[in-house]
Every structure is written in C-alpha cells, then in structure tokens.
N, C-alpha and C positions, 0 to 999 in steps of 0.2 A: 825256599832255602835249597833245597837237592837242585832245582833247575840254576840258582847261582853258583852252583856248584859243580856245573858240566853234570850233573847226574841224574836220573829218574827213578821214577816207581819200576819195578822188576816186571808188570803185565804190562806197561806201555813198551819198556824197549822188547818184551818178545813179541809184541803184536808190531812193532818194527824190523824184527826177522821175520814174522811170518809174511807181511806187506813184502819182503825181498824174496822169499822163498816163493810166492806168489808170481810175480813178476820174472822172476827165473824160468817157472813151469811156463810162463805164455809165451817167451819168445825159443822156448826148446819145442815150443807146437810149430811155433812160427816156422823154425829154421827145419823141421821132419817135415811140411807141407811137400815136397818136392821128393822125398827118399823115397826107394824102392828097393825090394828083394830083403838083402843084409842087413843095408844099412838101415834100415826103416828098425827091422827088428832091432838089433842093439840100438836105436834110439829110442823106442817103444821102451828096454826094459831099464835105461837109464829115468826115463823119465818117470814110470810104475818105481824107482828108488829115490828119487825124488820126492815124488808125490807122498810115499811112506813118509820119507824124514819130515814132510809139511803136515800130514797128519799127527805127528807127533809132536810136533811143535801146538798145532792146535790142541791136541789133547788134555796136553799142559796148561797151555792159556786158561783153557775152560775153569783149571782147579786153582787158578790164584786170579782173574781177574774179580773185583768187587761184586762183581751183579750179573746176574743171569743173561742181563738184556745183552752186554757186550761180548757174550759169546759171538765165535764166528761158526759153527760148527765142524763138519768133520771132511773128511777125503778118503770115502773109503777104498780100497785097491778095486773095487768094478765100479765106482763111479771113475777113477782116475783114467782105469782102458779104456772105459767108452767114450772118456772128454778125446783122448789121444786117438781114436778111433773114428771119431767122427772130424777128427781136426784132420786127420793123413789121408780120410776117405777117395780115393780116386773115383772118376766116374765112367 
C-alpha cells in the first residue's frame, strides 16, 4: 500500500540517503586525488564534515531499522582521515 502510494518505510528511504551520502563521500576522494597544499586541506576538512553528517545518518539508521542484521555500522572521524588520507596519499 505505502509503495502505491509513492511512499516508504522511514529506514529504507534513510538507508537511501545514506547510499547518496555514500556516494558523495567517494567521488569527493575521487576529485581531492590530485589537490595539494590548501586545497587538499579544505577538502580534507569538508569531507571530515561530510563524513560526520554520514555517520549520523548511520547512527540513526541503526535505532529504527527492524533487525540488527541491517545495520550498516559507523564512520568514525579517524576512520574517515585515514579513508581520505590514504585516498590523497602522494608517493
């Protein structure tokens, strides 16, 4: 009935912003691959703001999805430098 009705469960469409929030974070690695000096840093600290507002989103998830199993877990702010840190890594 909700799906004839253009509408959903409340944990599937936030696990549909998280999927975009997701998705956002991997091509803001993609497009800091190349930055340096400045630039690098204010992308580093948008994406560490980023990353927060996607952990939050997951946090949420966690307390109204049904079942345990469909958690996604978390994004903590030092796992999110180190993803961004090993993605900018020059050699």
């Amino acid at each position: 009935m909700l799906k004839l009705a253009g509408e959903t469960l409340p944990w599937i469409s936030l696990g549909r912003d998280i999927d975009a929030a997701h998705a956002r974070l991997q091509a803001m690695l993609r497009d800091a691959v190349n930055l340096a000096g400045g630039e690098r840093l204010r992308a580093r600290e948008r994406y560490l703001r980023e990353a927060a507002a996607l952990d939050k989103l997951l946090q949420e998830y966690a307390f109204v999805v049904p079942t345990r199993r469909l958690e996604r877990g978390r994004l903590p702010p030092h796992i999110a430098a180190a993803q961004f840190d090993a993605a900018t890594q020059t050699e």
